[in-house]
N, C-alpha and C positions, 0 to 999 in steps of 0.2 A: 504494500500500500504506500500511495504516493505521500510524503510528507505534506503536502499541503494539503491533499486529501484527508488524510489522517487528522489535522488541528482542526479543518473544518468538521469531519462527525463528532471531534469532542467537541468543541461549541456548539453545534445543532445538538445534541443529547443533552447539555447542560440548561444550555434555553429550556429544552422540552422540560427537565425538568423544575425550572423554576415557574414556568407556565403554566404547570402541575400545580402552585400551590398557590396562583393567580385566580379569580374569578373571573370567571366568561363575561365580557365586555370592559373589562382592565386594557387601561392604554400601555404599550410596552413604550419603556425610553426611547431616549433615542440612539442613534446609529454608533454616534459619539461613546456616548456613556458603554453601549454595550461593549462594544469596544475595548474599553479601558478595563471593565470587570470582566471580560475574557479574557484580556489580552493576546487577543488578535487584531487581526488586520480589518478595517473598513469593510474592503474587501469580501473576507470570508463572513461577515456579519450579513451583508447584503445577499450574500449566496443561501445563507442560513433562512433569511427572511423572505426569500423569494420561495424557499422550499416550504415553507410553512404555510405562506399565500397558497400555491398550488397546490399542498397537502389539505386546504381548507381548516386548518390549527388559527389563520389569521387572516386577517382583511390588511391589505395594505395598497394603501392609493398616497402617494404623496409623503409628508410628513406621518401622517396617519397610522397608526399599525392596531390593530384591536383585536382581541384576543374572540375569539367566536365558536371555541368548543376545545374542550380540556385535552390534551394529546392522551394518548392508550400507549401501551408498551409494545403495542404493532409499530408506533410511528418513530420508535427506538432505530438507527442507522449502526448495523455494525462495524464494530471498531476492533483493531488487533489487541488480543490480551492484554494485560499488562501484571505480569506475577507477582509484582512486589506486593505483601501488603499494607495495610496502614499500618501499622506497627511499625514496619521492616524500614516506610519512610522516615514515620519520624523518628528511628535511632538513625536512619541514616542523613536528617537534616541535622539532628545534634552534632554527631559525629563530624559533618563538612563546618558547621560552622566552628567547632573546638578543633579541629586537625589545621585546618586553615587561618585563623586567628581574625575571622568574619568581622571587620569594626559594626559599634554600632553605628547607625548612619546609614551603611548601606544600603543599596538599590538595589535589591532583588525581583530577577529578570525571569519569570516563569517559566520561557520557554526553555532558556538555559538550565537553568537549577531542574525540571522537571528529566531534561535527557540528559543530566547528571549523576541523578536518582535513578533512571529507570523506571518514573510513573507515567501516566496521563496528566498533562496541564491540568486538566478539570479539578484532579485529585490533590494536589498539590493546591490549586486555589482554594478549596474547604477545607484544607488543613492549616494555610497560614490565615484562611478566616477567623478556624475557631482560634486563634492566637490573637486576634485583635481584641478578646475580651478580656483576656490576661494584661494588655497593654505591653504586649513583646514585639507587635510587627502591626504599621498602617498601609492602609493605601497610600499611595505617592498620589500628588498633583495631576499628574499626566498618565495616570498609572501605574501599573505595575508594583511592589512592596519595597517597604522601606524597613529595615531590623531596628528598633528601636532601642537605645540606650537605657541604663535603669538608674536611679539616682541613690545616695545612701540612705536617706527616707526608706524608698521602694525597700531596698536590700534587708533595714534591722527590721522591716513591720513582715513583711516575709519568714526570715529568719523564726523570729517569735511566735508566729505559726507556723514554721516549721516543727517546731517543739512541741506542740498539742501535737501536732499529727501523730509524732513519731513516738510520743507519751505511748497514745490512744494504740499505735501499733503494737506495741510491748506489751500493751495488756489483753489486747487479743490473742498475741501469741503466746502466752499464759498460761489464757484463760483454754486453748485449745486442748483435748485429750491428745493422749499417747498417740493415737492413729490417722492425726491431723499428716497431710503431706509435708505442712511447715518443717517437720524435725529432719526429713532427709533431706528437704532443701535445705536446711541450716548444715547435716554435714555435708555437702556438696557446696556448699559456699567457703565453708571452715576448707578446704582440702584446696580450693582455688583460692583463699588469701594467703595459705601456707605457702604454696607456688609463686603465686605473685612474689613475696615477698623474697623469697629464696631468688629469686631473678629480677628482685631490685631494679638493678643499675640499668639492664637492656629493656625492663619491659615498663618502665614504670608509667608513661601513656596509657597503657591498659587499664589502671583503677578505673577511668572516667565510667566506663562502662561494667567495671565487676562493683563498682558504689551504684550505680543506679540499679545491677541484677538486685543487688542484697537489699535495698532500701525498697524496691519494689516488690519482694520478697514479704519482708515482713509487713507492707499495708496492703498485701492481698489476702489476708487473712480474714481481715476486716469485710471484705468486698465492699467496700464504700467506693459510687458513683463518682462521690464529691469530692474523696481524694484522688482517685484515678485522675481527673479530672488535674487538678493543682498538681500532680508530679511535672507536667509537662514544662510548667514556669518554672517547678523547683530543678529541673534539670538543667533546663536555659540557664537562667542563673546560677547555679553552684556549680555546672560541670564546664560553663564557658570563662562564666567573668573570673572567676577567682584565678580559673586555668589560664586565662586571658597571660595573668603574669607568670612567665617562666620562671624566674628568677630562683625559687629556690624550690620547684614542682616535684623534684624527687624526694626530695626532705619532707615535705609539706605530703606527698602520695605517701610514702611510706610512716607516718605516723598515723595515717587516718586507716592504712590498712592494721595497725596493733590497736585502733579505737576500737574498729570492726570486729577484730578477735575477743577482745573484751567483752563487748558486747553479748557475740555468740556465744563464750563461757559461760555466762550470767543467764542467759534464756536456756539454754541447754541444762544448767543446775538449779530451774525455775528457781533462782534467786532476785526478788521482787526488787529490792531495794539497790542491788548492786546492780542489774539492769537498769532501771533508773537511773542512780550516778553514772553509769558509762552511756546513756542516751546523752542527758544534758551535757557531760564532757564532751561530747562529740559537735554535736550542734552547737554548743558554747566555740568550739576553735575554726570549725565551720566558718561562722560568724563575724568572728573576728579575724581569720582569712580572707573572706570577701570584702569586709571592708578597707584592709590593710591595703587592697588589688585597688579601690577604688583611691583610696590615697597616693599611692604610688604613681597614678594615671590622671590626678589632678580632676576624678569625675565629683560631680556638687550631691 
């Protein structure tokens, strides 16, 4: 499938399904606007809206576009797979933006970033959507996404709920019986910080991603919606900014991999209070980590 082909049935399918959630005689923007929240071309907009005139989904005379009967999953235009999946994305936006050292500020370019990924544009734009309510990523002026900066405000009022969360996670993992999965993913975490740490010097990049297995870990015990939800800011922020400063990331990884161990002794010997102190120790240096990043880098 031809690449232009291709960006047009993802923007014809995305329409349809925002059309889907329009009422019959709802005016569509315009040509412009659509435009910029596909980020495509004029062009392929017009192609899109011509198909939809002839599919009968819209009236369009002029300026005019009006929506005149709900599309069906017949009016769906096949498009080439796309195997990654959301998950896979977004360890794999975290990951480009913490490997690359992404400022904030950046103009993030969908078409790029998505055949960087290995997604669909479409999917990539509801993913840095739902990132606009965390206050991590806008719309640009002209289009397209912008990574937004975080302020130290932002950083300790986060932080400080980060500590309920991860409270709240320790006592679920608790509160669990013996035949919870939680205990053999804790020795499967315990046997990969032992590693990690025994390879130190060459591997110590890999925490970013063996801290968010274990932290994600213990608040799925919970299944709470609402924290799934906030990992995704707490990962932004603790796995990029702090990392943001090199300076002294091997030193700074390898003590947060002996918090971890900590940690895991303490749940493992359902010891209530010493899991406690090694939570708060943890998110205490945490904390004070990332804001040290922000000093260092003169952020308000």
């Amino acid at each position: 499938m031809a690449r232009t082909d291709e960006r047009f049935r993802d923007a014809y399918n995305v329409l349809l399904k925002e059309l889907g959630r329009a009422a019959v005689g709802d005016e569509l923007p315009s040509e412009l606007a659509m435009a910029e929240r596909l980020d495509v071309s004029r062009t392929i907009v017009r192609s899109a809206l011509a198909r939809l005139d002839q599919e009968g989904i819209i009236r369009w005379s002029g300026r005019e576009k009006v929506l005149i009967r709900k599309p069906v999953e017949a009016d769906r235009l096949h498009t080439e797979s796309h195997s990654v999946s959301p998950e896979e994305m977004e360890r794999q936006f975290l990951e480009w933006i913490l490997r690359f050292d992404i400022a904030p500020g950046t103009t993030l370019n969908v078409t790029d970033l998505a055949r960087r990924l290995g997604v669909a544009p479409h999917a990539l734009q509801e993913f840095l959507a739902s990132l606009t309510r965390l206050g991590l990523v806008r719309r640009g002026a002209k289009g397209g996404w912008e990574l937004l900066g975080f302020t130290s405000d932002y950083a300790i009022e986060l932080s400080d709920f980060r500590l309920i969360l991860e409270l709240n996670a320790v006592d679920c993992v608790l509160a669990s019986d013996g035949n919870h999965p939680i205990w053999d993913r804790l020795d499967q975490l315990e046997a990969a910080h032992h590693d990690l740490a025994a390879n130190m010097d060459e591997r110590f990049h890999d925490f970013s991603l063996l801290d968010e297995l274990f932290h994600s870990a213990l608040w799925s015990v919970g299944n709470n919606r609402f924290v799934a939800e906030f990992q995704k800011v707490i990962s932004l922020v603790f796995h990029y900014h702090y990392q943001w400063d090199k300076s002294d990331e091997l030193q700074r990884n390898a003590a947060a991999v002996q918090e971890h161990l900590g940690l895991i002794s303490a749940l493992k010997d359902r010891d209530k209070p010493r899991a406690i102190a090694a939570t708060q120790d943890h998110i205490r240096t945490a904390k004070q980590t990332l804001l040290s990043s922000f000093r260092r880098h003169d952020l308000p």
